[in-house]
N, C-alpha and C positions, 0 to 999 in steps of 0.2 A: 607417663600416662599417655597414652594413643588417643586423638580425639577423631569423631568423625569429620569425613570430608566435607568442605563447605555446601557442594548443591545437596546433599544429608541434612546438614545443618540448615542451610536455608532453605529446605521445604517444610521441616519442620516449625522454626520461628514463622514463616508464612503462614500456617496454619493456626498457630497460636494467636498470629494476631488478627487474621481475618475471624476468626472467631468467640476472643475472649475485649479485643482491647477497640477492634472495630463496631463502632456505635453509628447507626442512622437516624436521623431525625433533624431539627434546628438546632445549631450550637452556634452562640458568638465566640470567636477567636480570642486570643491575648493582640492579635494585631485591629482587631476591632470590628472584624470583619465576618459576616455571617457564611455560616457553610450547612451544607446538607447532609454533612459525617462530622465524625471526632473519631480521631486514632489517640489513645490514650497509651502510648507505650509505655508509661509507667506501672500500667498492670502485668506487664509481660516481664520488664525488669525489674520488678520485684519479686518476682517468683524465681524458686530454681533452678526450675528447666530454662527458663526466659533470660534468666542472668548468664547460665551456660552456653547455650546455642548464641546469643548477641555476642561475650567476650570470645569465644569461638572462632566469628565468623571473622570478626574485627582482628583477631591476631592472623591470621591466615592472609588479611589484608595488608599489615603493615609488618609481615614477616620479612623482608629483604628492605624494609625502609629504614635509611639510618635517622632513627628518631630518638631525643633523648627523654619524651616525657607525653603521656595522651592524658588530657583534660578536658573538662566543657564548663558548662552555664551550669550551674546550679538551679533547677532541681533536676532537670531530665536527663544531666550527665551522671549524675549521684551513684545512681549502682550499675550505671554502667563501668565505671569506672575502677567501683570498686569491685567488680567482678572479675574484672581483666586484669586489674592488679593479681588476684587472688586466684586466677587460669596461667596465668605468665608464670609465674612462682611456679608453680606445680608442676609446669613444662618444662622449668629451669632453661623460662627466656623472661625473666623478672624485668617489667616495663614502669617506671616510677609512675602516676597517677598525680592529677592533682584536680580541684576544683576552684570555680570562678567564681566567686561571689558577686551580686551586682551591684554592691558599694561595700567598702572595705568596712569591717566590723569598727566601732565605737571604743573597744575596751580590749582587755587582753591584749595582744601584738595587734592590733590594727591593723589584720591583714583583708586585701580582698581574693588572692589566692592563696588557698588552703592545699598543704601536699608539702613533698619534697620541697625543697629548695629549688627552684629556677636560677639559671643564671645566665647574663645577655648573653646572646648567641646560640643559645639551645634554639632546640627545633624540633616543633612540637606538633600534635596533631590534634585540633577538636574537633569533639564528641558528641550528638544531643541525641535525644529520641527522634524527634519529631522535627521536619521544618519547613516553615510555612514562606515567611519573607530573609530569613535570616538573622533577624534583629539578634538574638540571646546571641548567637554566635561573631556576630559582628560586634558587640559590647562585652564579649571576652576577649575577644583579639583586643580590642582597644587596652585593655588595661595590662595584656601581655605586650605589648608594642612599649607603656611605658616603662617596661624594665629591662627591653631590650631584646626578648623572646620571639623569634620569628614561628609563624604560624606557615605550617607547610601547607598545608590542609585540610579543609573539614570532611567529616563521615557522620551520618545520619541513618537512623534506623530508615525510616520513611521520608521523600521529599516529597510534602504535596504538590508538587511542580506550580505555585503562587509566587514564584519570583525568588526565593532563597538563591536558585545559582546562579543569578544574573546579578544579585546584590552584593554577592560573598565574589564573585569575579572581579568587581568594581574596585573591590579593596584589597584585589591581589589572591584571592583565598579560592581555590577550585573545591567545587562543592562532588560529593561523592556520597552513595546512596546505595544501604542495600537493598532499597524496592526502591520503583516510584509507584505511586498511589493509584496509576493508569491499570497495576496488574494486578489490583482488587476491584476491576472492573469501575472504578469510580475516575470521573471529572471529565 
């Protein structure tokens, strides 16, 4: 399957999300903090043009990267991931997938990473929609750190330039973005 070229694909999901998933008005953050927008990527990655154009853009990213596995935070990595699973496959360049849960499940395997297998010294790449300060991506690394997982890298639909890549530097983790927020004319 021949997909298009990324600035194809990236004018595209630009468009989708300056128009369907960018909201103006007052909204308080998950970091606590009030803003003048809300990017809600999860309306773009729920859809199927939106799930296509982001696993798209994202494998074209980490096409020469020797990675054994792309995950994130739970919720906004969800169908990121499982779209890129499901674009790899069909390119026959199958990329295992995995999700972070923010505390390990109670029952069943007790797990807080959901996916494949990990195992230490893999090397992996996470995933979110959206990012603000960092925190969801910093608290998946933490729980991949405890089993020995190094985190190459994060990739972010949008960085609202509020501190994520100064925060995810702190901790080792270079922060990469397929927009920043500056080129929907906002901040």
């Amino acid at each position: 399957m021949e997909t298009e070229n990324r600035p194809e694909l990236k004018k595209k999901l630009f468009d989708l999300l300056n128009n369907q998933a960018l909201k103006r008005g007052k909204f308080v953050l998950s970091s606590g903090k009030e803003s003048n927008y809300y990017l809600d990527g999860r309306i773009i990655t729920l859809t199927p043009q939106g799930a296509y154009l982001v696993a798209g853009i994202i494998l074209e990213i980490i096409r020469d990267r020797k990675l054994n596995a792309v995950g994130g935070p739970t919720l906004g990595a969800d169908p990121i991931v499982g779209a890129l699973a499901a674009l790899s496959y069909i390119q026959n360049k199958p990329i295992p997938t995995f999700i972070v849960r923010q505390a390990a499940k109670m029952h069943g395997m007790g797990r807080q990473i959901e996916g494949p297998a990990l195992k230490k010294g893999d090397r992996v790449m996470l995933v979110d929609d959206v990012a603000t300060t960092g925190k969801a991506i910093l608290e998946a690394k933490q729980a991949l750190d405890k089993i020995g997982v190094e985190v190459a890298s994060a990739l972010v639909i949008v960085d609202r330039l509020e501190g994520a890549a100064e925060n995810l530097a702190a901790a080792g983790i270079k922060l990469e973005s397929i927009f920043k927020i500056t080129e929907f004319g906002l901040y």
